[in-house]
C-alpha positions as CSV (number, residue, x, y, z in Angstrom):
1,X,94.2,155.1,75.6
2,X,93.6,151.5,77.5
3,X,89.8,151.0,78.2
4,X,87.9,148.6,79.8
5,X,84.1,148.9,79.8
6,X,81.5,146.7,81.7
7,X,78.0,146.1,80.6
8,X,75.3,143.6,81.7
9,X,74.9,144.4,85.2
10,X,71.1,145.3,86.7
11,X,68.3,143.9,88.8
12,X,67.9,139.9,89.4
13,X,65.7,138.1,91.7
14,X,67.4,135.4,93.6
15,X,68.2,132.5,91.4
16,X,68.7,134.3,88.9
17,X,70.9,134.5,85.9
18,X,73.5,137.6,84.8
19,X,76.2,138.1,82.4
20,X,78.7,140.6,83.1
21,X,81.1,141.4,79.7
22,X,84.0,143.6,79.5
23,X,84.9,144.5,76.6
24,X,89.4,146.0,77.0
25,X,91.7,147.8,74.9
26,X,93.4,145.5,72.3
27,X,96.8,146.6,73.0
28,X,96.7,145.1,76.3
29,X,94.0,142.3,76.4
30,X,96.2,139.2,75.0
31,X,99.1,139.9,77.7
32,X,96.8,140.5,80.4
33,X,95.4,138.6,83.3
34,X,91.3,139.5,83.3
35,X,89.6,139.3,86.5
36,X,86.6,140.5,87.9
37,X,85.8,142.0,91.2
38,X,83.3,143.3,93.4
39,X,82.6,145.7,96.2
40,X,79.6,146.8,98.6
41,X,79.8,150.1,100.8
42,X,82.0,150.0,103.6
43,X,83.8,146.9,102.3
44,X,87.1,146.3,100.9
45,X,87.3,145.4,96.7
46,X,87.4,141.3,96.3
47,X,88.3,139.4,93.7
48,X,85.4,136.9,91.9
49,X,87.3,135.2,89.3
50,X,90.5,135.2,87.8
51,X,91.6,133.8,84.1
52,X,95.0,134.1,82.8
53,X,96.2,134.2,79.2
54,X,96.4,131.0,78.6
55,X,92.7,130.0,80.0
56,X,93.8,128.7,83.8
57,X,90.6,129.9,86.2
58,X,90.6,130.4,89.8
59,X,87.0,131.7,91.6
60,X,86.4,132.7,95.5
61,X,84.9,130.4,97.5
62,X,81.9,131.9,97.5
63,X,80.7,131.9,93.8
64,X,82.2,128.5,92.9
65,X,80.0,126.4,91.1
66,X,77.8,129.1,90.4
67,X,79.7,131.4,88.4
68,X,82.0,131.2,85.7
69,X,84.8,133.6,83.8
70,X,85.6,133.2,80.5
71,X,87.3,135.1,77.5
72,X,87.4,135.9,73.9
73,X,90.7,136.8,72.8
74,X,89.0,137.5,69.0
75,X,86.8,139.6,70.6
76,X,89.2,141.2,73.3
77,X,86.2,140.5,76.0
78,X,86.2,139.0,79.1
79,X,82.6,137.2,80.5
80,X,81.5,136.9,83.7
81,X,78.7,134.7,83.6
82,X,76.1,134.5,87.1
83,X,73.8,132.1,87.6
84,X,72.2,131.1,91.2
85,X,72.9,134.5,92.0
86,X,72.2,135.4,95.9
87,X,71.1,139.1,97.8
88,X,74.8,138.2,99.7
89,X,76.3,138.7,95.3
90,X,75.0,142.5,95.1
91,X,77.7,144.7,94.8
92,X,80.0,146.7,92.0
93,X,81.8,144.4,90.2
94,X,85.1,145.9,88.3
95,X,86.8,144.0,85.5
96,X,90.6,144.1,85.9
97,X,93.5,143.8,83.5
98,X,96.9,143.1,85.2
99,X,99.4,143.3,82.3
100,X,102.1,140.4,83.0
101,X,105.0,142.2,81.7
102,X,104.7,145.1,84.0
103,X,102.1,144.3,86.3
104,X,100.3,146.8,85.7
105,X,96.6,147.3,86.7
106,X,93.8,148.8,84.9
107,X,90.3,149.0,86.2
108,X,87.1,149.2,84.5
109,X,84.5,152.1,86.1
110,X,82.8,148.8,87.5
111,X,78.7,147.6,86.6
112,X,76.3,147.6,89.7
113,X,74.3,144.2,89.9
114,X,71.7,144.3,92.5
115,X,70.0,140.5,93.7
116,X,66.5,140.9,95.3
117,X,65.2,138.4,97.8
């Protein structure tokens, strides 16, 4: 059964600092594109960052420079780490695994953070 579970999420006062991990299945982690996402109430799920297999990044506008995604293919995890973090960042974030040779999507059950300002 293909898992992904997310873990570090919680309560941060602006400026702060989070790390989001997500730890997937590894029969699909290696061939997978690992992204995070987010979504508030109301609102339509976003992507925050994006790294493929073989390490390429892309972020939206909004969190460049501030946050970064990274993996561990040993570890079958993908990071997520936060820092600067704004009230305008609170939301669910999801990690995602889009498996390249079917393009499939799984979807972890998704961490709240919460930014105070």
């Amino acid at each position: 059964q293909v898992q992904l579970v997310e873990s570090g999420g919680g309560l941060v006062q602006a400026g702060g600092s989070l790390r989001l991990s997500c730890a997937a299945s590894r029969s699909i982690f290696s061939g997978s594109v690992m992204g995070w996402y987010r979504q508030t109430p109301g609102k339509q799920r976003e992507l925050v960052a994006r790294i493929t297999t073989g390490g390429r990044t892309n972020y939206a506008d909004s969190v460049k420079g501030r946050f970064t995604i990274s993996r561990d293919n040993a570890k079958n995890t993908v990071y997520l780490q936060m820092n600067s973090l704004k009230p305008e960042d609170t939301a669910v974030y999801y990690c995602n695994a889009e498996v390249q040779f079917n393009l499939y999507n799984y979807w972890g059950r998704g961490t709240q953070v919460t930014v105070s300002s």
